[in-house]
C-alpha positions as a printed Julia matrix, in Angstrom:
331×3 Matrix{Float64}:
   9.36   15.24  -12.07
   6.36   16.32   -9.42
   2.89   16.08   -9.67
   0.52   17.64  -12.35
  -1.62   19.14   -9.17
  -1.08   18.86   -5.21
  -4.47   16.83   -5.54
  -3.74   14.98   -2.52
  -0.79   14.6    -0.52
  -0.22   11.88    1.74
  -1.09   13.55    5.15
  -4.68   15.4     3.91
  -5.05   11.46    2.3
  -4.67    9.14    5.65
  -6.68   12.13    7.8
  -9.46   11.7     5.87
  -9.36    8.17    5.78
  -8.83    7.73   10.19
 -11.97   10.51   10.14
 -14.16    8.11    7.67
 -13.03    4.84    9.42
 -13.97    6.98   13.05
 -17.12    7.97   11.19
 -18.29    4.51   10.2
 -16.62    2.26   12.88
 -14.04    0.6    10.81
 -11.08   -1.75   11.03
  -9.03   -0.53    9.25
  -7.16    2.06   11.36
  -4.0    -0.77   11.45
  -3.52   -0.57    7.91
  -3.88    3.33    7.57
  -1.1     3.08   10.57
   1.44    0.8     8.73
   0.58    3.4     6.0
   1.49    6.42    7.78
   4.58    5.14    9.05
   5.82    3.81    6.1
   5.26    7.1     3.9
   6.71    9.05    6.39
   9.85    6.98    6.42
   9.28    5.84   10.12
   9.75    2.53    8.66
  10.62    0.57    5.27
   7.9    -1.34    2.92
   9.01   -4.98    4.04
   8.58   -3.58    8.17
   5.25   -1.68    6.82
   4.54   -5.22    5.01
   4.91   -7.55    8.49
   2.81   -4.69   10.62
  -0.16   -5.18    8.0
  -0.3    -9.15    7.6
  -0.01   -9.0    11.73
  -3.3    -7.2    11.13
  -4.61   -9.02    8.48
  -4.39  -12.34   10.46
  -5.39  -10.64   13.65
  -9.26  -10.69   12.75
 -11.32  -13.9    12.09
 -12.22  -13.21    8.9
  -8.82  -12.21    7.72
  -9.75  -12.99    3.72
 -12.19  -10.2     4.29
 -10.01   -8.07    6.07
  -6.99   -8.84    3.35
  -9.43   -8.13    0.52
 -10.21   -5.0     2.06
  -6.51   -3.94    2.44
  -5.92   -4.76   -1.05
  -8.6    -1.99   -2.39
  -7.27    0.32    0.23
  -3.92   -0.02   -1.01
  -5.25    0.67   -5.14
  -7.18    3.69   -3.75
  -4.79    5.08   -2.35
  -2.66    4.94   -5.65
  -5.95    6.67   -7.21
  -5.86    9.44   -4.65
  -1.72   10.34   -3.89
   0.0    12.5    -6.19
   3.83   13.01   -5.54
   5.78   10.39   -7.17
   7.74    9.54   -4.79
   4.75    8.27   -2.33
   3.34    6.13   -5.13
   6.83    4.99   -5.38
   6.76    3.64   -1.64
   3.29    2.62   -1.95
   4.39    0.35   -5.3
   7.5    -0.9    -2.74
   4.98   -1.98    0.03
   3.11   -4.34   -2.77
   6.32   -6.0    -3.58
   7.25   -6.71    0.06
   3.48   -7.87    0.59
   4.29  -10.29   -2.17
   7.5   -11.92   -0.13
   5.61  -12.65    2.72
   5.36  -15.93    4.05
   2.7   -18.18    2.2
  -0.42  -18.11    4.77
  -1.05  -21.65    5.8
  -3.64  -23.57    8.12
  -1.46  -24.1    11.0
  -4.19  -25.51   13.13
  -4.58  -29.57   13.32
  -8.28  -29.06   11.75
 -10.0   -28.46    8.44
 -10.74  -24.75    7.93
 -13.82  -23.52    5.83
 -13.6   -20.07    4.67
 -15.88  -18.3     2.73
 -14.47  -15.64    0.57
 -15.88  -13.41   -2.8
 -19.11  -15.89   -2.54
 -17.29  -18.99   -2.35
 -16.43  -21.4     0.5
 -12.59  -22.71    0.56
 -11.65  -25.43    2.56
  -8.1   -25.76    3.56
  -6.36  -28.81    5.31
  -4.29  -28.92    8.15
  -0.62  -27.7     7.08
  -2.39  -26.39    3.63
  -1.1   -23.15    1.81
  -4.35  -20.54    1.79
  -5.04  -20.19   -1.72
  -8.13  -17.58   -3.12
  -9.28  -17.72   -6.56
  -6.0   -20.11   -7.55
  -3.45  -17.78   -5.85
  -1.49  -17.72   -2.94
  -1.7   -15.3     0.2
   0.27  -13.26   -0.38
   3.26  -14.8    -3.0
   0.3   -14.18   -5.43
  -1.92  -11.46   -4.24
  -4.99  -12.74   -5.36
  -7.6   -10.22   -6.56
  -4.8    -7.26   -6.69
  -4.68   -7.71  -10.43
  -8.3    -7.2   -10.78
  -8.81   -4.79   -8.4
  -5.85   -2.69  -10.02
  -7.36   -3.04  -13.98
 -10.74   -2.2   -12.5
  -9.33    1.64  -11.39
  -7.63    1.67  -14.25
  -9.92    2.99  -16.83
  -8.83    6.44  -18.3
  -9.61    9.97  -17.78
 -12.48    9.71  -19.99
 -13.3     7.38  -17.45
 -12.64    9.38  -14.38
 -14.57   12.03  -15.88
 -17.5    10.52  -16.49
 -17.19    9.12  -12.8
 -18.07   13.1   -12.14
 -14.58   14.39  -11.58
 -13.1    17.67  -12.89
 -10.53   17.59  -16.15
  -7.06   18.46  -13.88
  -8.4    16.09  -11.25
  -9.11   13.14  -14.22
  -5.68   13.79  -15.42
  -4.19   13.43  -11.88
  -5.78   10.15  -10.89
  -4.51    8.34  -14.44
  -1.18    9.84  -14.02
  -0.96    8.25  -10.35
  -2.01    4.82  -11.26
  -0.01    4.86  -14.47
   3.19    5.87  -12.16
   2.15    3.4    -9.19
   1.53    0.86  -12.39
   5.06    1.61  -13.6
   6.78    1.19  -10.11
   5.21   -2.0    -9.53
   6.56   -3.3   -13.1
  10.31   -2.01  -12.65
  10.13   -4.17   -9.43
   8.44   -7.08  -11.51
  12.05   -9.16  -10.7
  12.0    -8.92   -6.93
   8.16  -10.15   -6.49
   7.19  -13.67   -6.54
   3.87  -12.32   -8.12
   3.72  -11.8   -11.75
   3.55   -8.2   -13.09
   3.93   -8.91  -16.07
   0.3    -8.15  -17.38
   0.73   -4.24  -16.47
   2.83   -3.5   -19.88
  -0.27   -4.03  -21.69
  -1.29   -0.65  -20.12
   2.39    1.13  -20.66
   1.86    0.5   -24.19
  -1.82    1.64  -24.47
  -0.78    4.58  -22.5
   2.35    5.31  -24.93
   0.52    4.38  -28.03
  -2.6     6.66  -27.08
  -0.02    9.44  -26.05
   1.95    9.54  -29.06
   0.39    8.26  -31.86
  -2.67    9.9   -31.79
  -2.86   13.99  -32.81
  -4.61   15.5   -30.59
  -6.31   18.1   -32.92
  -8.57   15.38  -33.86
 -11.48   13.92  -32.85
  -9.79   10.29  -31.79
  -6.69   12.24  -30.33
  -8.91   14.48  -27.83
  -7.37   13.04  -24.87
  -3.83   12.28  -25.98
  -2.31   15.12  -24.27
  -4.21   13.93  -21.17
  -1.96   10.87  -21.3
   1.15   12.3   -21.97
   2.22   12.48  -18.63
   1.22    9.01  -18.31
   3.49    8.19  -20.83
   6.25   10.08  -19.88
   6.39    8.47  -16.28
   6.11    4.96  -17.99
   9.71    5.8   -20.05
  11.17    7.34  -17.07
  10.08    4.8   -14.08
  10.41    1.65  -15.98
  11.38    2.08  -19.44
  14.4    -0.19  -18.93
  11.95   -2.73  -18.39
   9.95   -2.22  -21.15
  12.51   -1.96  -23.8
  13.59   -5.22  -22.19
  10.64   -7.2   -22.89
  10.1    -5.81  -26.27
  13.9    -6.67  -27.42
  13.69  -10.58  -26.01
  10.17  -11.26  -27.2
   7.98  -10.09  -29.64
   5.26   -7.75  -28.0
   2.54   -5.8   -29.49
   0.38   -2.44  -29.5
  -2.55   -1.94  -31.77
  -0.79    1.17  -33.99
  -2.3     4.42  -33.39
  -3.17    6.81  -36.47
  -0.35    8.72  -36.69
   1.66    5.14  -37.4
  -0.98    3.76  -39.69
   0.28    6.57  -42.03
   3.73    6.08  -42.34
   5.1     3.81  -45.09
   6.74    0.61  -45.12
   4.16   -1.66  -43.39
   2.37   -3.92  -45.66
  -0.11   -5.43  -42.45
  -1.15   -4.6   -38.69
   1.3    -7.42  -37.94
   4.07   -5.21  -38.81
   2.27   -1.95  -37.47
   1.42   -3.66  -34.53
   4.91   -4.95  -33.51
   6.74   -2.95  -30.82
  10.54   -2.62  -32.25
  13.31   -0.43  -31.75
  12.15    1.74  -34.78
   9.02    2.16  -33.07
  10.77    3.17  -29.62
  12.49    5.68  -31.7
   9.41    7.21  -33.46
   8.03    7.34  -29.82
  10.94    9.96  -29.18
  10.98   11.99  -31.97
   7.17   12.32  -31.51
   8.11   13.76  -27.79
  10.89   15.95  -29.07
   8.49   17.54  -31.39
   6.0    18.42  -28.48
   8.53   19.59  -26.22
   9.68   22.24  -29.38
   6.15   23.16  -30.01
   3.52   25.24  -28.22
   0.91   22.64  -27.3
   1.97   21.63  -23.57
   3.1    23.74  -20.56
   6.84   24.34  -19.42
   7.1    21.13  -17.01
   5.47   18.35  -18.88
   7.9    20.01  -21.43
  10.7    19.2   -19.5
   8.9    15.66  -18.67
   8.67   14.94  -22.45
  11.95   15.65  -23.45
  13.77   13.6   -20.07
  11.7    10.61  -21.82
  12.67   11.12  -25.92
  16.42   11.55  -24.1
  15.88    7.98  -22.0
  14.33    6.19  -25.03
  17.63    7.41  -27.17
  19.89    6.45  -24.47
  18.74    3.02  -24.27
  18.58    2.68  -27.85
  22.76    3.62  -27.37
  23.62    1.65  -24.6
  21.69   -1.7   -25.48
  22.96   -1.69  -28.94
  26.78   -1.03  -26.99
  26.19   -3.91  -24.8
  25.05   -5.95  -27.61
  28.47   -5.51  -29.32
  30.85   -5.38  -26.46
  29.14   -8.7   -25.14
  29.7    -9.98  -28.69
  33.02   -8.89  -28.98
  34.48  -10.32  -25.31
  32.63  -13.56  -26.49
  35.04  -14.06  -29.94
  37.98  -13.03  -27.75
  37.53  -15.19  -24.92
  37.05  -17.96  -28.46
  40.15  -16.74  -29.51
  42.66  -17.29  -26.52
  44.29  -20.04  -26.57
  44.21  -23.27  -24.01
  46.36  -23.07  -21.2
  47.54  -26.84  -20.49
């Protein structure tokens, strides 16, 4: 699936980062280490994960130092481009959230200060910032995510070029979508980040981009198309065993048969499968270049394959249930 641009690749990415940290005297050449070495496949995201708590609780004021890592980490999802990086970089969150919980292990009362605020944390205590653990909940990684993740409209106005706006949402959307298809194997909740698959879908494909609302839909296409592909299991998932919603773009405000936002609102299969037929129809038109083509119709193909095989499982679960009624007691 590739990369709209080769914006940044990994290597041009931590050079400039060891040059600024040279440049300004900072600690943080550890991290950019662990980094290295895990996105060159020297070592895997739980090994990368150890190396950078060993750092983290290295230095005196570690909450600094681990706040610092986390916005390291989200930049870096801003600034790499292949998929398969953000893929590893999404891995080395998830094994940061299986860590050990950080506790006081001294006999003494600690008093840390952290964002403004002074903790104090017994003797034995679990270290807990702004009501989460370190690291089971990786406090402020939530906010420091939803903070970078603000559009290309946004990017743009941040002074960068079109292709380059494009890029940046694409790699948080993909890092974003990693992160949730691992949601299962993290003690920390990620939950919160389909809120942004289904903006980015809805925005995508329910809004025509010949208008003035629509300007930036085809900006978010590929956005869209790596949410389906990356974790679209997932997502169907969540929207089949509870009810989950998405404020209904104009395009779905027009078609008939819903009598109030509640029902235009609600994610359901029939939505899912207006989703697909709204990416077949761009891959057979003229409006978007030969790969995210290819992109868009991989994702109306996953949506309809989905719809298949959960409805398949749904029936062959139902049907081994009334045999397995059906046979009689062995005494």
């Amino acid at each position: 699936m590739g990369s709209t641009t080769s914006y940044c690749s990994w290597i041009t990415h931590l050079d400039e980062a060891y040059a600024y940290q040279d440049k300004t005297g900072g600690r943080c050449v550890p991290l950019f280490d662990a980094l290295r070495q895990l996105l060159d496949e020297t070592v895997q995201p739980d090994e990368a994960a150890i190396l950078i708590t060993s750092f983290v609780m290295s230095n005196a004021d570690f909450l600094a130092v681990y706040y610092e890592v986390i916005l390291i980490i989200v930049s870096s999802a801003l600034k790499l481009s292949d998929e398969q990086d953000l893929g590893k970089l999404a891995r080395l969150v998830l094994a940061l959230s299986r860590l050990p919980d950080v506790r006081n292990e001294s006999t003494e009362t600690l008093h840390l200060s952290f964002n403004h605020k002074t903790l104090i944390v017994g003797s034995g205590q679990v270290i807990e910032v702004d009501g989460g653990k370190l690291w089971a909940d990786l406090p402020q990684f939530e906010a420091g995510l939803g903070d970078s993740m603000y559009g290309v409209t946004g990017y743009i106005n941040d002074g960068e070029a079109e292709h380059i706006a494009e890029q940046q949402w694409t790699s948080q959307n993909t890092f974003a979508a990693f992160l949730y298809q691992g949601n299962s194997a993290s003690p920390c909740d990620f939950g919160f980040l389909s809120l942004y698959a289904f903006r980015t879908i809805v925005y995508s494909l329910e809004y025509d981009p010949t208008t003035a609302k629509g300007i930036d839909s085809l900006h978010n296409l590929r956005s869209a198309c790596r949410w389906i592909l990356i974790a679209g299991e997932e997502l169907w998932t969540e929207t089949m065993q509870s009810r989950c919603f998405a404020s209904a773009g104009p395009m779905r405000v027009c078609e008939e048969g819903y009598e109030d936002n509640h029902g235009r609102n609600s994610v359901t299969v029939r939505r899912w499968l207006a989703w697909a037929r709204r990416l077949d129809d761009l891959a057979d038109g003229n409006m978007i270049e030969d790969e995210l083509n290819e992109l868009a119709r991989a994702a109306a193909d996953r949506i309809k394959d989905l719809e298949k095989y959960w409805v398949f499982d749904d029936v062959e679960a139902e049907t081994e249930e009334r045999a397995t009624a059906s046979e009689p007691e062995v005494k």
